[in-house]
gemmi code that builds the backbone of each chain (N, CA, C; Angstrom):
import gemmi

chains = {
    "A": [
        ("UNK", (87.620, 146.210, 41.837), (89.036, 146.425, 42.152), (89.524, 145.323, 43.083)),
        ("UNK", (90.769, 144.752, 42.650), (91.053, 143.615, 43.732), (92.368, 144.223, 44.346)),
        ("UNK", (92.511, 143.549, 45.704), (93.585, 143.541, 46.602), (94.263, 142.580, 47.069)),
        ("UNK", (95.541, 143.017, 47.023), (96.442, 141.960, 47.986), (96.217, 142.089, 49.312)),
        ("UNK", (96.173, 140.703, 50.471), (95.910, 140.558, 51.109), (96.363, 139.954, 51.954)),
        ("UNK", (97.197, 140.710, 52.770), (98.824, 140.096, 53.322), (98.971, 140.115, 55.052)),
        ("UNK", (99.051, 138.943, 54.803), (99.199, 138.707, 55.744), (101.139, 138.426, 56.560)),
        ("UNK", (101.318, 139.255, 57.767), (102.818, 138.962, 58.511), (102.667, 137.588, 59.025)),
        ("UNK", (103.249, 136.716, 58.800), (103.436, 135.142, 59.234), (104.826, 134.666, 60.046)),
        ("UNK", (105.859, 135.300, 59.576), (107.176, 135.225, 60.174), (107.558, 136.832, 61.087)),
        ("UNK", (108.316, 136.971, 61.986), (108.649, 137.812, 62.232), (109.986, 138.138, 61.849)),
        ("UNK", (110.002, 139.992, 61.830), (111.398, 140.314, 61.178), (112.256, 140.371, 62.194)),
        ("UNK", (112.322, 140.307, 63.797), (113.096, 140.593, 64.217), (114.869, 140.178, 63.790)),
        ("UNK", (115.652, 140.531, 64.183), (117.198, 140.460, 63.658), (117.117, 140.442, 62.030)),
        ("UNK", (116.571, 140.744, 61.575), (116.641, 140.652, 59.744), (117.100, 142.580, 59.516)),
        ("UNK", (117.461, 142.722, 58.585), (118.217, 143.970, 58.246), (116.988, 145.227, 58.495)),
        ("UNK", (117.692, 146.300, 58.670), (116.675, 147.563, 58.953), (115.711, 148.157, 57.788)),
        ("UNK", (116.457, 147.588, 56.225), (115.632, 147.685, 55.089), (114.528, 146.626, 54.826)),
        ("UNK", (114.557, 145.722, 55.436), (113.638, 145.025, 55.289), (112.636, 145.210, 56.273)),
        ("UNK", (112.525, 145.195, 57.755), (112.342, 145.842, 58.619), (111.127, 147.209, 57.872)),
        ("UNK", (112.066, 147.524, 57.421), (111.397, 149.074, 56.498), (110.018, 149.199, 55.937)),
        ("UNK", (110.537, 148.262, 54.982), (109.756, 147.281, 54.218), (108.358, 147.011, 54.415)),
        ("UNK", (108.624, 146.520, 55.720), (107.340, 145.865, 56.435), (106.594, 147.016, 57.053)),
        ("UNK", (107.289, 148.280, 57.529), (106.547, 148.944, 58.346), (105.509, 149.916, 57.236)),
        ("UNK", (106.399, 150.090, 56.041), (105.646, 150.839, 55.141), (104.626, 150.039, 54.274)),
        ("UNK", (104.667, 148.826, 54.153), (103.063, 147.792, 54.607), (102.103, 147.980, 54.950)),
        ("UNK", (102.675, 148.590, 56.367), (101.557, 148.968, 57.523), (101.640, 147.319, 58.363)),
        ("UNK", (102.767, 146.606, 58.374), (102.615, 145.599, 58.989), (103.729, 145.571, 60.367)),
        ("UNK", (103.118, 145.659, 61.412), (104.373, 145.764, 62.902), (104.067, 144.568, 63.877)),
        ("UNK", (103.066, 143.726, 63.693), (103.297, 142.531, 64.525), (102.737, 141.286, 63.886)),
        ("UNK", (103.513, 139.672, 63.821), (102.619, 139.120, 63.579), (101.416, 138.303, 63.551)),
        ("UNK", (100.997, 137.787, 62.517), (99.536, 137.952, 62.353), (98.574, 138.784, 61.600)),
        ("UNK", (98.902, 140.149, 61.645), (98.279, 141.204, 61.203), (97.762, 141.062, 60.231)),
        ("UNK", (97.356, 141.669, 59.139), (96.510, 141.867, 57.972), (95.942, 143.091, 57.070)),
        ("UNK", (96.886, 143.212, 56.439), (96.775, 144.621, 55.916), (96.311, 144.308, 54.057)),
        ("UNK", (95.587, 145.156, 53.597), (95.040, 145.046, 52.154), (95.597, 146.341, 51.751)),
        ("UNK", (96.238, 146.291, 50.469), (96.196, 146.965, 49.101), (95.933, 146.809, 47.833)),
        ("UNK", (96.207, 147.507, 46.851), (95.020, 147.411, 45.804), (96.771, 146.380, 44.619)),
        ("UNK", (96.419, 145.992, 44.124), (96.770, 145.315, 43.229), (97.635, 146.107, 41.922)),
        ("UNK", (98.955, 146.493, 42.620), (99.426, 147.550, 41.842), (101.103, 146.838, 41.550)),
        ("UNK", (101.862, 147.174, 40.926), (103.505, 146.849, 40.534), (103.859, 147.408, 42.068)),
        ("UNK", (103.528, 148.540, 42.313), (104.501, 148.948, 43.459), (104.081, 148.055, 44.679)),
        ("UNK", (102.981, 147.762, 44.903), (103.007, 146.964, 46.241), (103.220, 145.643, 45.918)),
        ("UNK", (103.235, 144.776, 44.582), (103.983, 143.753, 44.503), (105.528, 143.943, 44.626)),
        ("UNK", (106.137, 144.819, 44.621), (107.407, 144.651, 44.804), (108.071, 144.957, 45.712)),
        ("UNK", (107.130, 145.859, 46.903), (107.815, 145.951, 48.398), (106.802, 144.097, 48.691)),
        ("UNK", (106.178, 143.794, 48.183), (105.515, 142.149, 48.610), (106.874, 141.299, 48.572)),
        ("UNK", (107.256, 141.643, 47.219), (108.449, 140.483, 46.300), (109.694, 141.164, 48.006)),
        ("UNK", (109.923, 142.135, 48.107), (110.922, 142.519, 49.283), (110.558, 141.176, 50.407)),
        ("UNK", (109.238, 141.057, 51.137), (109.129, 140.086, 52.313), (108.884, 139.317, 51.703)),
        ("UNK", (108.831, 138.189, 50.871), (108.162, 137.385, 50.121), (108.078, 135.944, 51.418)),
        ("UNK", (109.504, 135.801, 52.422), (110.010, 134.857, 52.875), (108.980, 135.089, 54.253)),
        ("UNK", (108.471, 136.328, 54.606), (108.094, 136.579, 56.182), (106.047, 136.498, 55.642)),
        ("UNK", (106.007, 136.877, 54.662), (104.121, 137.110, 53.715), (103.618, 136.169, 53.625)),
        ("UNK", (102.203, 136.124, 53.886), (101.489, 135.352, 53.298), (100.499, 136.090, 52.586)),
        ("UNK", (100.135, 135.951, 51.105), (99.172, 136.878, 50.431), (98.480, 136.064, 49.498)),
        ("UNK", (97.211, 137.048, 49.260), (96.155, 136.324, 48.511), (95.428, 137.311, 47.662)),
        ("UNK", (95.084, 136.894, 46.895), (93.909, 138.276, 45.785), (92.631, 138.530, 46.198)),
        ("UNK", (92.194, 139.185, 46.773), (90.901, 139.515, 47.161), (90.255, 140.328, 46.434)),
        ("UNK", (89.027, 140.460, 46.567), (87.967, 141.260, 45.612), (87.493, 142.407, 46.395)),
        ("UNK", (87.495, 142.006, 47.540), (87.044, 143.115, 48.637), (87.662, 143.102, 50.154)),
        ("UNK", (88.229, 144.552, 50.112), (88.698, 144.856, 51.663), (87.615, 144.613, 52.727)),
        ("UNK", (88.412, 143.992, 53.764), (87.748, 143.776, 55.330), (88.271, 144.238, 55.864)),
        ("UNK", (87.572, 145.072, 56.952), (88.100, 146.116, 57.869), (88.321, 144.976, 58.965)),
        ("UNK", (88.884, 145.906, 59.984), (90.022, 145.363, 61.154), (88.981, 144.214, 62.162)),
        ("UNK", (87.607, 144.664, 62.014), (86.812, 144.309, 62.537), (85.950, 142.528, 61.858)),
        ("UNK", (86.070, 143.360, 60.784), (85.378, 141.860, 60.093), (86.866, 140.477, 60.011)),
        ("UNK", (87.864, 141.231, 59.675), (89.083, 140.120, 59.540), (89.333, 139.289, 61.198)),
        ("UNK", (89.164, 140.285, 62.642), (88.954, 139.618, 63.736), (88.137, 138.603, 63.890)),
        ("UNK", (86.887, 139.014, 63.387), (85.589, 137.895, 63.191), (85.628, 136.717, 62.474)),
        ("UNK", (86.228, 137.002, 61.717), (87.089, 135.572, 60.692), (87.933, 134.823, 61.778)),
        ("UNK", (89.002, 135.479, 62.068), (89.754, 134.687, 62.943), (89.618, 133.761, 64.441)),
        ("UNK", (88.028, 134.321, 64.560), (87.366, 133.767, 66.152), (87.238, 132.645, 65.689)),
        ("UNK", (87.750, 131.440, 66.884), (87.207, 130.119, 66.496), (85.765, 129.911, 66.956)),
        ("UNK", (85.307, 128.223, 66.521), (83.767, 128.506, 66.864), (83.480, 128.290, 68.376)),
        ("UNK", (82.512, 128.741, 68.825), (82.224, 128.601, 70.283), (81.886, 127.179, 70.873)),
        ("UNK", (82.265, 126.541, 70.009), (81.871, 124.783, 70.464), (80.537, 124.532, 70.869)),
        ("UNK", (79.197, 125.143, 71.016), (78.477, 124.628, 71.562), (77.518, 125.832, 70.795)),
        ("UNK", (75.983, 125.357, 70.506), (75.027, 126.104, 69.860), (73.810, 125.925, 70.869)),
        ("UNK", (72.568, 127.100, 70.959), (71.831, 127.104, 71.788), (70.794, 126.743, 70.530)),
        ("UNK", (70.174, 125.702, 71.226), (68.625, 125.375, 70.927), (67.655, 125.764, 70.784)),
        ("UNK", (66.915, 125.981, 69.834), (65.188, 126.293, 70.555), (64.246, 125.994, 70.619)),
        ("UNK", (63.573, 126.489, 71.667), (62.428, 125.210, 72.393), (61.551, 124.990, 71.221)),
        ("UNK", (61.261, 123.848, 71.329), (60.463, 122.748, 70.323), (58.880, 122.996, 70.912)),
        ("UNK", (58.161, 123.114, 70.477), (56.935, 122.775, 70.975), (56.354, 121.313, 71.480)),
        ("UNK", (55.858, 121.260, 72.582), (55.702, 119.775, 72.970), (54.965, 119.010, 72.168)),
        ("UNK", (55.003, 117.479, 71.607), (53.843, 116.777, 70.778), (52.803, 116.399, 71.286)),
        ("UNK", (51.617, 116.316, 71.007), (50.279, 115.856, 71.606), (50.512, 114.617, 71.678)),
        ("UNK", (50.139, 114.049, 72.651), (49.869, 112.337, 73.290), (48.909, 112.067, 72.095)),
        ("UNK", (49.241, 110.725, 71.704), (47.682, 109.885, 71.159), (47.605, 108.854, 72.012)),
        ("UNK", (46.653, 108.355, 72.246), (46.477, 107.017, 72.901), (46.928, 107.328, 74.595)),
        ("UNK", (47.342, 106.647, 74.738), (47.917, 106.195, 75.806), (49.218, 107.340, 76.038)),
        ("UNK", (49.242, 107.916, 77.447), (50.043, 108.859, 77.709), (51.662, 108.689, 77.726)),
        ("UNK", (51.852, 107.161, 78.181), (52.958, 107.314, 78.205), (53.588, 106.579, 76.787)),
        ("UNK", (52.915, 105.810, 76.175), (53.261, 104.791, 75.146), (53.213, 106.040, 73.700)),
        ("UNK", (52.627, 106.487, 73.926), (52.723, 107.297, 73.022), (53.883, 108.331, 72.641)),
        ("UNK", (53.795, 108.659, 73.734), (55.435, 109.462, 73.843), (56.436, 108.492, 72.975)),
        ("UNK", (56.366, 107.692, 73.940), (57.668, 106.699, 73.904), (57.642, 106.125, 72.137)),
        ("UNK", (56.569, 106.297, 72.182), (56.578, 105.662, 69.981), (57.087, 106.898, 69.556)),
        ("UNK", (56.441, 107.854, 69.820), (57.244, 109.076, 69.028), (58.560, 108.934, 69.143)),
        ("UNK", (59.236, 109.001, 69.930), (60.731, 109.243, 70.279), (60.999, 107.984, 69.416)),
        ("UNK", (60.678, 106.696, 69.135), (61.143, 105.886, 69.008), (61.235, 105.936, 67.271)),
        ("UNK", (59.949, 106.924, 66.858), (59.967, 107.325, 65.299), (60.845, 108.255, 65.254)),
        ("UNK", (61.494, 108.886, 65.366), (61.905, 109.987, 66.145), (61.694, 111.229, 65.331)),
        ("UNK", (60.062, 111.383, 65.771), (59.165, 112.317, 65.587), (59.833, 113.752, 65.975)),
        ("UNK", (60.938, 113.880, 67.051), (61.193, 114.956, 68.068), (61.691, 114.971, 68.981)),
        ("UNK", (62.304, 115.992, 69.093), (63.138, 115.857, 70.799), (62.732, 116.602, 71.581)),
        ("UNK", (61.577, 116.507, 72.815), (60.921, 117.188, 73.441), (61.618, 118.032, 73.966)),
        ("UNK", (63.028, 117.193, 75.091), (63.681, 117.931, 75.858), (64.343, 118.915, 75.304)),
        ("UNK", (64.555, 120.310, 76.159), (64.776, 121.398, 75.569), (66.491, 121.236, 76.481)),
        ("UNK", (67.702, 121.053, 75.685), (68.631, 121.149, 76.438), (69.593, 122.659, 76.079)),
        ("UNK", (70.611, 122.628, 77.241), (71.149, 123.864, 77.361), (72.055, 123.783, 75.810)),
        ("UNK", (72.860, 123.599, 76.078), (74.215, 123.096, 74.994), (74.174, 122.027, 74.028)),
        ("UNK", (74.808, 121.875, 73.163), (74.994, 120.499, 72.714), (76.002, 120.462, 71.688)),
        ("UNK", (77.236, 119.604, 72.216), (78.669, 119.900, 71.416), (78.513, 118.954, 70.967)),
        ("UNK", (78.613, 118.230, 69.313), (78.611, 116.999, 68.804), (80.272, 116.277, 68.777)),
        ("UNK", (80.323, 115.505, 68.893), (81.229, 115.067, 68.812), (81.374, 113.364, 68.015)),
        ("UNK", (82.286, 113.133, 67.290), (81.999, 112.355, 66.281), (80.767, 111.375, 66.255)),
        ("UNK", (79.852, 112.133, 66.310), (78.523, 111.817, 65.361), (77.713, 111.268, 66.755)),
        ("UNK", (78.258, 111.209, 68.166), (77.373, 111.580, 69.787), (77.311, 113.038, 69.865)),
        ("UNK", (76.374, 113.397, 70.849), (76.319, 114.546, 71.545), (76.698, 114.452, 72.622)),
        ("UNK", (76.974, 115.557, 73.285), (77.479, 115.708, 74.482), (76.754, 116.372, 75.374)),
        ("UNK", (75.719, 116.710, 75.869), (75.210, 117.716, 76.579), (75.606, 118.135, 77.857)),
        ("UNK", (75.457, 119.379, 78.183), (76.828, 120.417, 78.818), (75.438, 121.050, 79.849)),
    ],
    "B": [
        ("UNK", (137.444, 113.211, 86.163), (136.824, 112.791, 84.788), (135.280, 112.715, 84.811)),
        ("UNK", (134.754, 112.311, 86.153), (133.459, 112.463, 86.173), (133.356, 113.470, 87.300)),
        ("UNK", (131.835, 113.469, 87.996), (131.374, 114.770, 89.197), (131.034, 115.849, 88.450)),
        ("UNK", (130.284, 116.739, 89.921), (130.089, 118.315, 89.294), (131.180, 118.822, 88.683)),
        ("UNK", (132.371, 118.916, 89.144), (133.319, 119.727, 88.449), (134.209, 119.359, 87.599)),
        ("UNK", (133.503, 118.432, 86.676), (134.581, 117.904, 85.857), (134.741, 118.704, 84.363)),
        ("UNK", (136.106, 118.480, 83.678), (136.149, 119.759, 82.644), (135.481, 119.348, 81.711)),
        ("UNK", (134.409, 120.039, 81.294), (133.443, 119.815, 79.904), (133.757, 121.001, 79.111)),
        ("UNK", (133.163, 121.394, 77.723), (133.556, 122.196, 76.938), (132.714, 123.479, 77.424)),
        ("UNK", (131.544, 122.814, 77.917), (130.501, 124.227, 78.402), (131.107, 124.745, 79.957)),
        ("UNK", (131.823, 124.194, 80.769), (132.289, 124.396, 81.662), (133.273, 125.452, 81.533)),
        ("UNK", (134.448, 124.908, 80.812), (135.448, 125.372, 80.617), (135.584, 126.648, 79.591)),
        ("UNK", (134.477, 126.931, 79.028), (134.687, 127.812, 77.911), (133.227, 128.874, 78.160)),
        ("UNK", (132.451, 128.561, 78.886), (131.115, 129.423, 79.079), (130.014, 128.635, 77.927)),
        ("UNK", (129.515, 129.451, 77.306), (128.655, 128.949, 76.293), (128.867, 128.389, 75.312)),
        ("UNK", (128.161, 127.233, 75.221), (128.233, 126.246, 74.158), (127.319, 126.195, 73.100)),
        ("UNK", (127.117, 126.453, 71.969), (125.702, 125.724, 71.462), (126.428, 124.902, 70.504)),
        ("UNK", (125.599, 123.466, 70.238), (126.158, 122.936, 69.651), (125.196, 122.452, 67.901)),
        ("UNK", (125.597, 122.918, 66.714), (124.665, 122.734, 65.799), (124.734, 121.445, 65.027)),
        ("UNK", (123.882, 120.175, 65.126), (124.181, 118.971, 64.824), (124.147, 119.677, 62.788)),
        ("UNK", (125.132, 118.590, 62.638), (125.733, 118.479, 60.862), (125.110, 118.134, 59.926)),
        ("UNK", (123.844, 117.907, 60.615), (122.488, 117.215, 59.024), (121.084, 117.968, 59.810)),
        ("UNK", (120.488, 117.982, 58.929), (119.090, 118.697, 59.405), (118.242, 117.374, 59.876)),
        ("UNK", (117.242, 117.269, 60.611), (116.572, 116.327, 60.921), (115.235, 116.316, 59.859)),
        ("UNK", (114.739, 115.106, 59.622), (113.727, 114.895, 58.519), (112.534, 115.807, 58.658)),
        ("UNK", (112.204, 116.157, 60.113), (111.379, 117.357, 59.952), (111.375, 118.601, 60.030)),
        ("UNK", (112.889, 118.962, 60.101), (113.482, 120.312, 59.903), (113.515, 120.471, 57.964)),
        ("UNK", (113.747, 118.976, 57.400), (113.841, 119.052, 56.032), (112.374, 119.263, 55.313)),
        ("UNK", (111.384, 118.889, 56.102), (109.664, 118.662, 56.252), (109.560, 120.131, 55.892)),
        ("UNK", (109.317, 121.233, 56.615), (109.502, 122.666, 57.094), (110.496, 123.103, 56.012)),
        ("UNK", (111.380, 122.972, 55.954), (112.420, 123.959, 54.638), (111.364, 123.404, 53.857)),
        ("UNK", (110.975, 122.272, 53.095), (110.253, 122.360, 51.849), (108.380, 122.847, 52.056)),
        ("UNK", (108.249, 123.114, 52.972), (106.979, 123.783, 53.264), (107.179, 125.537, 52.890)),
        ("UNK", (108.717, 125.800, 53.607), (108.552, 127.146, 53.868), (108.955, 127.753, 51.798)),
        ("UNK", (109.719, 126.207, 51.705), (109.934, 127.207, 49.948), (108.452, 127.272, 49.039)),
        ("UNK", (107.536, 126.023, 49.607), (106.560, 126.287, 48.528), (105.403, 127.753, 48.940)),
        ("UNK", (105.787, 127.868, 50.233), (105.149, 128.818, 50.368), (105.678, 130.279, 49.994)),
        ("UNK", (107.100, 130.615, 49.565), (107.203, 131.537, 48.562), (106.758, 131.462, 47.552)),
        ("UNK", (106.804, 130.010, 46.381), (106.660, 129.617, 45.691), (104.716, 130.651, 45.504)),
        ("UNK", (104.333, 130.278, 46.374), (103.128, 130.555, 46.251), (102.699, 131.958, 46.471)),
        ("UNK", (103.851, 132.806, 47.180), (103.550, 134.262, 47.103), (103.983, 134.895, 45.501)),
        ("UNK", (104.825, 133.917, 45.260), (105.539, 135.002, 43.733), (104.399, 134.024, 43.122)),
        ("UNK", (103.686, 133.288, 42.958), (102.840, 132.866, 41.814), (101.496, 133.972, 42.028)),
        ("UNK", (101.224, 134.077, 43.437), (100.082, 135.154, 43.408), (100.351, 136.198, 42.895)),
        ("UNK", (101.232, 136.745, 43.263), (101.454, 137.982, 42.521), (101.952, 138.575, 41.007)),
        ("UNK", (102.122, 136.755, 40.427), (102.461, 137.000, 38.950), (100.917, 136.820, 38.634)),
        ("UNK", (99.687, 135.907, 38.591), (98.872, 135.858, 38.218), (97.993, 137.394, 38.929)),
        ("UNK", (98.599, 138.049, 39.589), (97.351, 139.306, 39.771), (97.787, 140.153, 39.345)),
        ("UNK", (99.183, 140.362, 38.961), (99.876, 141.729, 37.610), (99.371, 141.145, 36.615)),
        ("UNK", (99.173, 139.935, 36.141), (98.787, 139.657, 35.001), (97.509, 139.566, 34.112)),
        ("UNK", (96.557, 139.673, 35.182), (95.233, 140.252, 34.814), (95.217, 141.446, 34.583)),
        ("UNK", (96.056, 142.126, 35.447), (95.665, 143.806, 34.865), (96.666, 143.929, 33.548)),
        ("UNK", (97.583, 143.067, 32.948), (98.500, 143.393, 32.252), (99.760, 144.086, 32.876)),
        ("UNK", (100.011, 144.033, 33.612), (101.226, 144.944, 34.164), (102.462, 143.668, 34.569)),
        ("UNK", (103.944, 144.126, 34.553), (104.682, 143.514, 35.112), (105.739, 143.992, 35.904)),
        ("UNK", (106.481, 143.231, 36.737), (107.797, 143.813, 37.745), (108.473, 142.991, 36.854)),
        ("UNK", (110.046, 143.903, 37.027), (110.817, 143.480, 36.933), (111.838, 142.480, 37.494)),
        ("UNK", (111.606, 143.048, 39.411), (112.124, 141.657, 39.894), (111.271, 140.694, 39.952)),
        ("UNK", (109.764, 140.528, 40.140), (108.826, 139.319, 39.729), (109.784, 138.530, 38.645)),
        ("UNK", (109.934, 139.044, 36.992), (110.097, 138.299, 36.315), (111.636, 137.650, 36.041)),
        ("UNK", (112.525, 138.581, 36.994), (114.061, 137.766, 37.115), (113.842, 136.920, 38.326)),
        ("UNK", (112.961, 136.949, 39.282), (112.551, 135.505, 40.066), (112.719, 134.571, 39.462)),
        ("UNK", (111.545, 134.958, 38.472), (110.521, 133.403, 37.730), (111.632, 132.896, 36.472)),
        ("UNK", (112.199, 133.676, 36.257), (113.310, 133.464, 35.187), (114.683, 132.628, 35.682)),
        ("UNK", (115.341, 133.138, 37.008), (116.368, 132.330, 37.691), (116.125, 131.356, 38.623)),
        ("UNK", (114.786, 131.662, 39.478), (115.178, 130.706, 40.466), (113.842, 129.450, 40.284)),
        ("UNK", (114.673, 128.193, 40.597), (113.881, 127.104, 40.519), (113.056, 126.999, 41.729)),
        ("UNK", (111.738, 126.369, 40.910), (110.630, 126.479, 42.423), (111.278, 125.531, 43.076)),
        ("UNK", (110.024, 124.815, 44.240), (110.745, 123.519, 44.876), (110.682, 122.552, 44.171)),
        ("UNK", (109.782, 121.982, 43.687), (109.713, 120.782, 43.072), (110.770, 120.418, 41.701)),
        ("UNK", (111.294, 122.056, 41.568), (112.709, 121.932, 40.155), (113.886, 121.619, 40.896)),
        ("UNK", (113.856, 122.107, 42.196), (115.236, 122.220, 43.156), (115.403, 120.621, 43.058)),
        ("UNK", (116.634, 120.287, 42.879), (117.942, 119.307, 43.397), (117.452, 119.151, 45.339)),
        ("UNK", (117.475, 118.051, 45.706), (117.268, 117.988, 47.254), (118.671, 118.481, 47.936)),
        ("UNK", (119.318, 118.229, 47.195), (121.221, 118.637, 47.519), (120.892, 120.575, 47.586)),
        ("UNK", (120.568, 121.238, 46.744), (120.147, 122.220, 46.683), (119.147, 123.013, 47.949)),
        ("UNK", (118.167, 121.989, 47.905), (117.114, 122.332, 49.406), (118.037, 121.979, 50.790)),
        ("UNK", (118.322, 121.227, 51.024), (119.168, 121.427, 52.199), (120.395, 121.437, 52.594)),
        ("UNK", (121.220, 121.608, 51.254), (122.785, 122.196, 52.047), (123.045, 123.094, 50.818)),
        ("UNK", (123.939, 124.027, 51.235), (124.828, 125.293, 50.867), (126.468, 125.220, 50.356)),
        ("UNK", (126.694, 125.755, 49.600), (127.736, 125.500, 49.003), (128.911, 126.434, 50.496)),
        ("UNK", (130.232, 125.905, 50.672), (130.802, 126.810, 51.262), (132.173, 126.191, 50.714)),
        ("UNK", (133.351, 127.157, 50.152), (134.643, 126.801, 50.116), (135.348, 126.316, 51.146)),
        ("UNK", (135.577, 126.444, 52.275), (135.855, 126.419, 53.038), (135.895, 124.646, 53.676)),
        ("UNK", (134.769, 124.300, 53.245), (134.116, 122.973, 53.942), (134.369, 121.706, 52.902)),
        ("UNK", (134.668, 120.878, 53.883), (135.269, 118.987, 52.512), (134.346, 119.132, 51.788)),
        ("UNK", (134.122, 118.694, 50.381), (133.347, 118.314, 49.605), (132.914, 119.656, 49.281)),
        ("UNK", (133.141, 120.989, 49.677), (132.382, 122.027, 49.307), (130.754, 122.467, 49.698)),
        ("UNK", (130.350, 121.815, 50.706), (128.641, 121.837, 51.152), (128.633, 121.419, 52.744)),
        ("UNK", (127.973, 122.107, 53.327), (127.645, 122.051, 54.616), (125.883, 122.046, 54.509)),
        ("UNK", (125.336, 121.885, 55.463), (123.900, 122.371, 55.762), (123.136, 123.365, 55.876)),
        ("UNK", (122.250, 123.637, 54.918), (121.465, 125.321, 55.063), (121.050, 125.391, 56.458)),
        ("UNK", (121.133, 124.945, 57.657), (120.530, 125.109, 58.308), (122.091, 126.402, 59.547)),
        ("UNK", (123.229, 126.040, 58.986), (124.250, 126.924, 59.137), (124.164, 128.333, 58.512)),
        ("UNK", (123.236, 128.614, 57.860), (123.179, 129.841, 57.144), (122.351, 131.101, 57.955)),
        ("UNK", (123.113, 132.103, 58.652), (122.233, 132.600, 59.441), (120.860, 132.948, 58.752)),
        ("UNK", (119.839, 133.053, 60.127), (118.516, 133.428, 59.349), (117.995, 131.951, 58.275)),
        ("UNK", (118.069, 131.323, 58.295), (118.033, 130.401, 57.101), (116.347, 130.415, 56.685)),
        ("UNK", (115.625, 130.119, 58.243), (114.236, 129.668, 57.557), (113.628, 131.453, 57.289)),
        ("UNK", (114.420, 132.503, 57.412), (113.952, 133.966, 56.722), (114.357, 134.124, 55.561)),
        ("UNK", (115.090, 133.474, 54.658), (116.248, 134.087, 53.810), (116.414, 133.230, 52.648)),
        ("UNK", (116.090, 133.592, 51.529), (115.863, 132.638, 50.028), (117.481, 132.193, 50.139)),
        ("UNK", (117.479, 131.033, 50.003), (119.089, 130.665, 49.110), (118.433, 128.965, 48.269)),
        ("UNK", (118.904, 129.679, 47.200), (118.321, 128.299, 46.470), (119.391, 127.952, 45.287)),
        ("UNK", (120.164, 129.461, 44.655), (121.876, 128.679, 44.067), (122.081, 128.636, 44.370)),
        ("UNK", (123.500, 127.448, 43.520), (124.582, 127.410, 44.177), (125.461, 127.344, 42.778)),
        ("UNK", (126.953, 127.756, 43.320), (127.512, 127.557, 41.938), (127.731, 126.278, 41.147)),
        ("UNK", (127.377, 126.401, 39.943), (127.527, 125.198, 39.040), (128.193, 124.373, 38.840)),
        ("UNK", (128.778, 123.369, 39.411), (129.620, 122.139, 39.525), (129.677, 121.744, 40.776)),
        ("UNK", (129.429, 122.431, 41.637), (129.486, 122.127, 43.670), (128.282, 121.887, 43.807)),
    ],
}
model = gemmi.Model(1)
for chain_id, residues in chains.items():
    chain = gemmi.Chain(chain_id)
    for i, (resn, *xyz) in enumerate(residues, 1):
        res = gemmi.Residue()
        res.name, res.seqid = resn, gemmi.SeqId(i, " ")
        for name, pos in zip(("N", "CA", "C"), xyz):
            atom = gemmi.Atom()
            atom.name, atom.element = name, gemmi.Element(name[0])
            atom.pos, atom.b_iso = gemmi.Position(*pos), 0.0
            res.add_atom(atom)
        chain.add_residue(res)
    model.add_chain(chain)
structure = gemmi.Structure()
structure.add_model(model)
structure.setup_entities()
């Protein structure tokens, strides 16, 4: 079963009390919101009523109030790491390291953050 | 003629607003954003009655009278027919509500 998936984008304030109407029997009162129904003549045509204030789409499956919030979170800019296991030395303690890194076998250091930014890191 | 108290129209009369006579290129930017984006609610909703087979009636006197954007006349997208006004056309942007409110005829010869 698919649904329309409508989103309020404009607000109705000062627009007529039937349209107004319109929207509330939606289930839509502020915008932003996001309300789903099933793909029927009658809710395309209170749709076709806001057509100018809607934004809508065909969906296959309803998201509750909870999952559509989760959509809308932006990303947290920064991802946590996890610790790497350290590499065994060959040879020589410090030269060895230093070839690894230089193959770049690994990144020993275990850092907090790391926001990329066009194609540097940033560490935070 | 000049100083604080000299007679201006907002002075002398209380409130002024004043609505410049042409839309600016990115007010014209925005009207053709906001029509394709009807454009794109009545196309969703003709292609999802139309899988199930079903149709509206005002859906199909939409799609039947009114030209999308890219059919619209630019004369059409941003000014409005008014009797009243030289040449018969002023700016949609005089139309209350404008960026809420479809107007896309106008009568045939204006």
């Amino acid at each position: 079963m698919s649904y329309f998936r409508i989103t309020l984008r404009r607000s109705a304030i000062g627009l007529p009390s039937r349209t107004r109407a319109v929207l509330a029997a939606l289930g839509l009162h502020k915008r932003s919101q996001t309300v789903y129904h099933p793909v029927e003549a009658q809710f395309a045509g209170m749709i076709m009523k806001v057509k100018e204030l809607v934004q809508v789409a065909e969906v296959d499956k309803k998201l509750t109030k909870w999952e559509v919030r989760a959509e809308r979170r932006p990303d947290s800019g920064f991802y946590l790491e996890t610790a790497v296991p350290r590499m065994e030395d060959k040879g020589q303690k410090t030269g060895g390291r230093v070839l690894a890194r230089l193959r770049g076998e690994g990144e020993t250091k275990v850092v907090e953050g790391v926001r990329r930014e066009n194609g540097g890191e940033v560490r935070i | 003629m000049f100083g604080a108290f000299r007679a201006t129209n907002s002075l002398s009369g209380g409130l002024l607003w004043k609505i410049p006579w042409r839309l600016s290129p990115t007010q014209k930017y925005r009207q053709r954003q906001r029509l394709k984006a009807v454009d794109n609610v009545v196309e969703t909703l003709s292609t999802a009655l139309a899988k199930k087979g079903e149709t509206l009636k005002s859906l199909e006197r939409w799609k039947e009278e009114m030209p999308t954007e890219a059919e619209m006349l630019s004369k059409d997208k941003y000014t409005i027919f008014d009797r009243k006004e030289k040449r018969y056309r002023k700016g949609i942007h005089k139309l209350p509500k404008w960026t809420r409110v479809s107007q896309r005829l106008n009568p045939p010869g204006y």
